[in-house]
C-alpha positions as CSV (number, residue, x, y, z in Angstrom):
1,X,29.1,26.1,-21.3
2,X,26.8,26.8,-18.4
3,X,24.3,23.4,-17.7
4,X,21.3,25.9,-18.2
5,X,22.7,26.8,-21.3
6,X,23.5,23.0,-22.5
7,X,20.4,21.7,-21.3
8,X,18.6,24.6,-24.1
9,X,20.5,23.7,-26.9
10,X,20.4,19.9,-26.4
11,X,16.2,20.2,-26.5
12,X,16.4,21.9,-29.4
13,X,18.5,19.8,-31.0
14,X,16.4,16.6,-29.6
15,X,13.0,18.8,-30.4
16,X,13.7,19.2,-34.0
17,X,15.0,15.8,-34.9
18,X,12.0,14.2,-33.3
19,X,9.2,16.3,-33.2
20,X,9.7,18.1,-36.9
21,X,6.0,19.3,-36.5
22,X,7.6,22.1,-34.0
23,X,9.0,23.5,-37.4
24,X,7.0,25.8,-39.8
25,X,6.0,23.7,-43.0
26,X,8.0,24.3,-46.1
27,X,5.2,26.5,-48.3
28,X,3.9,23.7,-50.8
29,X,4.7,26.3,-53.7
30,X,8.2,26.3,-53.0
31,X,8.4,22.9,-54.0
32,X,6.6,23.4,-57.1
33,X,8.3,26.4,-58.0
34,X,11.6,24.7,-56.9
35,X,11.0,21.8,-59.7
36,X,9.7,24.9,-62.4
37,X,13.3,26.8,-61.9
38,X,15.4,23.4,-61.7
39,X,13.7,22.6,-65.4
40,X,16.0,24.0,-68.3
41,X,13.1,23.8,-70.4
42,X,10.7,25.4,-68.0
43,X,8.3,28.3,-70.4
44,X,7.8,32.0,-68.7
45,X,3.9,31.1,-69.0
46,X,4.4,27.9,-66.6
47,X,5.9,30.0,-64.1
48,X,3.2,32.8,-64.1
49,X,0.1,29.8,-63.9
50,X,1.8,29.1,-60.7
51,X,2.3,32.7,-59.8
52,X,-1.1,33.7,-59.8
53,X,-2.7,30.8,-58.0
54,X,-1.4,32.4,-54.8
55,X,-2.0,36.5,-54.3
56,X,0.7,36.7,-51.8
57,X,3.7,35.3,-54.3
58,X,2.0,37.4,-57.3
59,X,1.9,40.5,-55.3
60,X,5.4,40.2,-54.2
61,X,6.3,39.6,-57.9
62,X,5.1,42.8,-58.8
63,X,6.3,44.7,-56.1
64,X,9.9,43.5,-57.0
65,X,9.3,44.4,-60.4
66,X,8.8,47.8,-59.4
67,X,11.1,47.7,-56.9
68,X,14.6,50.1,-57.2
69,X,16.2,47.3,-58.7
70,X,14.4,46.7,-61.7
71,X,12.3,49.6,-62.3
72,X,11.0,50.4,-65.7
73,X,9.5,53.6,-67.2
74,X,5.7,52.1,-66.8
75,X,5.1,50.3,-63.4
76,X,4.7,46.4,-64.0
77,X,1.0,46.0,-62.5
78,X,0.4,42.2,-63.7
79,X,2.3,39.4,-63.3
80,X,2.5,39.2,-66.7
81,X,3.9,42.3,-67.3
82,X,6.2,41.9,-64.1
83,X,7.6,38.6,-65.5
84,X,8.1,40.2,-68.9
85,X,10.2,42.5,-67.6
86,X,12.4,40.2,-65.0
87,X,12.9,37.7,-67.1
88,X,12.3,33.7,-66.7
89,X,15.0,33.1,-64.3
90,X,14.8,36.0,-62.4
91,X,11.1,35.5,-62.0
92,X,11.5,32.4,-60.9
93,X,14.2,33.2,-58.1
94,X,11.9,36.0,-56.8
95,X,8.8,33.9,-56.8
96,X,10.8,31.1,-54.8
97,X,11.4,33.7,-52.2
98,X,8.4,35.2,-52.4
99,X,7.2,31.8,-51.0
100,X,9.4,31.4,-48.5
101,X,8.7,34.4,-47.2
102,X,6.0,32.8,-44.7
103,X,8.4,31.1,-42.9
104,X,10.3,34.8,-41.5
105,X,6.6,36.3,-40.7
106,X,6.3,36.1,-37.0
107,X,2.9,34.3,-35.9
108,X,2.2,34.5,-32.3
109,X,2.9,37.4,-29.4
110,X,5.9,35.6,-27.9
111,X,7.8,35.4,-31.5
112,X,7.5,39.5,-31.2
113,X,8.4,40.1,-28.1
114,X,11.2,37.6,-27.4
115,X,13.1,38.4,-30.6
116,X,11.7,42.0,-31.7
117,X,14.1,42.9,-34.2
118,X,15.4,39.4,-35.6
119,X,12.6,38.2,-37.8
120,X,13.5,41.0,-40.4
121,X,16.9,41.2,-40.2
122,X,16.9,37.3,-41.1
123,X,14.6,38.2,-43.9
124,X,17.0,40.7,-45.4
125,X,20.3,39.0,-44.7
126,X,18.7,36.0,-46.6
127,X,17.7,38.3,-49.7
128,X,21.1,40.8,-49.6
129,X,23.3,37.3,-49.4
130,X,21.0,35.9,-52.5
131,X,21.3,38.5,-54.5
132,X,24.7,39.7,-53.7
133,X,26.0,35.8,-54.2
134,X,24.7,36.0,-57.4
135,X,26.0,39.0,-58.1
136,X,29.5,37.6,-57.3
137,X,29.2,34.7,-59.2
138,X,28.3,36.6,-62.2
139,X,31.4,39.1,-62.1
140,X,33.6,36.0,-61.1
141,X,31.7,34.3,-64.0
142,X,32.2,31.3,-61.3
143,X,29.3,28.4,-61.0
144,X,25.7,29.0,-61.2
145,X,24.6,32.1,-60.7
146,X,20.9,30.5,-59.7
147,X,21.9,28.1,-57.6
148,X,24.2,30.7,-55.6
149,X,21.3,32.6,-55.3
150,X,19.3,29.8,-53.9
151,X,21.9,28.7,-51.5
152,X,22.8,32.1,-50.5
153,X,18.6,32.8,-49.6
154,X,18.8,29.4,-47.5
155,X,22.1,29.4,-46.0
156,X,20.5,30.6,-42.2
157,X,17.3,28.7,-42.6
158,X,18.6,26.9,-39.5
159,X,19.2,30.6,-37.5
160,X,15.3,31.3,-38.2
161,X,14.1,27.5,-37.3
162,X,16.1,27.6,-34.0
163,X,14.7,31.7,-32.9
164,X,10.9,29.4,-33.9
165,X,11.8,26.9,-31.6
166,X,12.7,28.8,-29.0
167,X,9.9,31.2,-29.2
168,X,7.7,27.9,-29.1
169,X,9.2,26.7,-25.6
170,X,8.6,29.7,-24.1
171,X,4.9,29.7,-24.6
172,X,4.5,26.0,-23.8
173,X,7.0,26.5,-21.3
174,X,9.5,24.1,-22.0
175,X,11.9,26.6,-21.7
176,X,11.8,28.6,-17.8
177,X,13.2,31.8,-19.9
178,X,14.8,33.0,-23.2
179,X,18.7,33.0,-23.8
180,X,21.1,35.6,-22.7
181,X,22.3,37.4,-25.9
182,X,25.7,36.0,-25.8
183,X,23.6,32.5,-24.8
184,X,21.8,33.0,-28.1
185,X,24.9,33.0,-30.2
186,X,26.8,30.2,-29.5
187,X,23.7,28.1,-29.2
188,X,23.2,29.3,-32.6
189,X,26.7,28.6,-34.2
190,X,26.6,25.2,-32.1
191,X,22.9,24.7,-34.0
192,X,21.7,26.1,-37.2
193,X,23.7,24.1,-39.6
194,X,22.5,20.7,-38.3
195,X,18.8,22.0,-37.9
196,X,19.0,23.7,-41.0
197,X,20.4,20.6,-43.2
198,X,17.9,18.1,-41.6
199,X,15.0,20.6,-42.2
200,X,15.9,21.2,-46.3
201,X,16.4,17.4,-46.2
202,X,13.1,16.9,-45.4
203,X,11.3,19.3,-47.3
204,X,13.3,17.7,-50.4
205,X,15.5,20.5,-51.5
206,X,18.2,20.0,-54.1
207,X,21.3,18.6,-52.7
208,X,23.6,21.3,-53.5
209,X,21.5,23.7,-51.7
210,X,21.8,21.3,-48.6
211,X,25.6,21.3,-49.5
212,X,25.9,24.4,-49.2
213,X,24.0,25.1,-45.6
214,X,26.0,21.9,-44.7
215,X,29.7,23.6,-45.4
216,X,28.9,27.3,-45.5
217,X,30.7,27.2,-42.1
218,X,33.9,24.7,-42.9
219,X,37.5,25.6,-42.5
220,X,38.8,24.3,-45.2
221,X,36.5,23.8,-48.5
222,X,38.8,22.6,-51.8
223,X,39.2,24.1,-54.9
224,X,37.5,22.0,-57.3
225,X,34.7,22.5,-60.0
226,X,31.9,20.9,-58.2
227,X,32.6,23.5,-55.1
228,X,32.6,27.2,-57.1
229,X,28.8,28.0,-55.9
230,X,29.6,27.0,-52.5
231,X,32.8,29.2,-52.1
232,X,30.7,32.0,-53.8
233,X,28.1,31.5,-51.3
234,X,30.8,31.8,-48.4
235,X,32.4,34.9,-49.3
236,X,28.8,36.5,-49.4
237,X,27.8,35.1,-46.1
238,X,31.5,36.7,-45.0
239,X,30.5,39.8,-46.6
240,X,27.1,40.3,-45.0
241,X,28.4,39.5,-41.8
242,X,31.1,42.1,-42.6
243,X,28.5,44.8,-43.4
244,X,26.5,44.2,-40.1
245,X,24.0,42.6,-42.9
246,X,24.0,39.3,-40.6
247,X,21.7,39.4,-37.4
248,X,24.0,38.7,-34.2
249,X,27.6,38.6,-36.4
250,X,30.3,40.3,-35.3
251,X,31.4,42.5,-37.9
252,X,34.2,40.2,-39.8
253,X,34.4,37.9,-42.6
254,X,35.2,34.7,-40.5
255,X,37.7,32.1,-41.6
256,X,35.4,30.5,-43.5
257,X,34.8,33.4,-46.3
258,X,38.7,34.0,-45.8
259,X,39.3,30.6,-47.1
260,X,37.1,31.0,-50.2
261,X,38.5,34.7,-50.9
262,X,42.1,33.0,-51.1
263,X,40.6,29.8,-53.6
264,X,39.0,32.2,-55.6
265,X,42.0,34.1,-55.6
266,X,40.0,37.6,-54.9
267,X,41.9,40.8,-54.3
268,X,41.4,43.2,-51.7
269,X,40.3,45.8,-54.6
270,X,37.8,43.7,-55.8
271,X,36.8,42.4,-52.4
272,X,36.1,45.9,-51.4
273,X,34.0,46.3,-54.6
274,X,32.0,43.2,-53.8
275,X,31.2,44.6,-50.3
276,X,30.2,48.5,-51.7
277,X,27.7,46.1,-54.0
278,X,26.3,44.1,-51.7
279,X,25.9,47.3,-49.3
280,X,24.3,49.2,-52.1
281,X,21.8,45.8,-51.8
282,X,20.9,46.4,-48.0
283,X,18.7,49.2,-49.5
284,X,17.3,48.3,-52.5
285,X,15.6,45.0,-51.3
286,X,13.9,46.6,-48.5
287,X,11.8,47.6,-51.7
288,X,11.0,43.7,-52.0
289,X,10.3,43.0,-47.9
């Protein structure tokens, strides 16, 4: 590794451990919806209050509601109606994105023009490996299908975080230029699951979510009870990178997602019919961007 290089990752690394500040705020609502989904005795109505205290989560609702993947014969045009027809937990999962959404958006000049085409590819690989881990987890009938869906959406929070940071040094200049493209990708592999884990940490996400951005990358994860939603969330990360879903991948499932395939003993048949899903998924939630 080049010193140029080195000397990058190591202030990013040093940047978001001590100056956390650098890092876009957690949305406050996330938190509140976070504790709403998490209750198992949590009342549709409780979610919408919270809904439509903020325009941007409530229109979003609505828009997914309409959205190819839930569509009904009359357009949902409340959230009200939009929750009716989603469903508790699935209105709460898209509401929690919904509000996390802020974090992709791109807020200064140097964040478009220094990574042009990452912000919404991060977006969508976030939703495609939410949905689609859920999706696996309900045909495997393995773990949570909620909280695979939660991990799956925050699995490359660190990825976004780091593209922030970097965009950040540039205009303070702190950083003399941006990162070579292949640059960009090992400092990436070398940084997004530490920056991501101390981030969710902070902002007090639940610890399987943390878990999961922790050891979504591991060689080796065991076959045990208390580690189906993290293989799940594995062999959807290996999927999306397989798809060309994944900004900056290369176009293979990785050892990682290999290793969960084989503990959740997953043929190549179904394998391939987990990858035509998710695919079909790349589409249908550009209706929800």
């Amino acid at each position: 590794m080049a010193a140029h290089e080195l000397a990058w990752i190591t202030w990013i690394r040093e940047t978001t451990q001590k100056e956390p500040g650098e890092l876009p705020a957690m949305p406050a609502v996330a938190g509140r919806l976070m504790e709403l989904v998490s209750n198992p005795r949590v009342e549709l109505e409780e979610l919408e209050a919270v809904i439509s205290q903020d325009q941007s989560i409530a229109a979003r609702l609505i828009q997914a509601a309409n959205s190819v993947l839930y569509r009904g014969v009359m357009p949902a045009e409340t959230v009200s109606r939009a929750a009716m027809r989603l469903g508790l937990r699935e209105t709460g999962q898209i509401a929690m994105a919904a509000a996390c959404r802020s974090l992709y958006d791109t807020r200064d000049r140097c964040e478009i023009e220094t990574f042009p085409d990452l912000w919404e590819a991060a977006w969508k690989d976030s939703l495609v490996c939410a949905f689609g881990g859920r999706l696996i987890a309900r045909e495997l009938k393995l773990g949570d299908p909620e909280r695979v869906f939660l991990a799956g959406m925050f699995r490359h929070i660190g990825t976004l975080l780091t593209l922030k940071v970097i965009s950040r040094g540039l205009v303070r200049g702190r950083l003399a230029r941006p990162p070579e493209p292949a640059e960009l990708v090992r400092g990436l592999e070398a940084l997004h699951v530490s920056v991501g884990v101390d981030y969710l940490k902070r902002a007090g996400m639940p610890g399987f979510v943390v878990d999961a951005v922790d050891r979504h990358h591991d060689a080796f994860v065991p076959f045990a009870p208390e580690n189906l939603e993290l293989h799940v969330v594995r062999v959807a990360d290996g999927i999306c990178a397989r798809i060309g879903v994944t900004p900056l991948a290369t176009a293979e499932l990785g050892m990682a997602a290999e290793q969960s395939i084989a503990a959740l003993a997953i043929d190549a048949e179904r394998l391939e019919y987990f990858e035509l899903q998710l695919q079909e998924l790349v589409d249908q939630v550009a209706d929800m961007m």
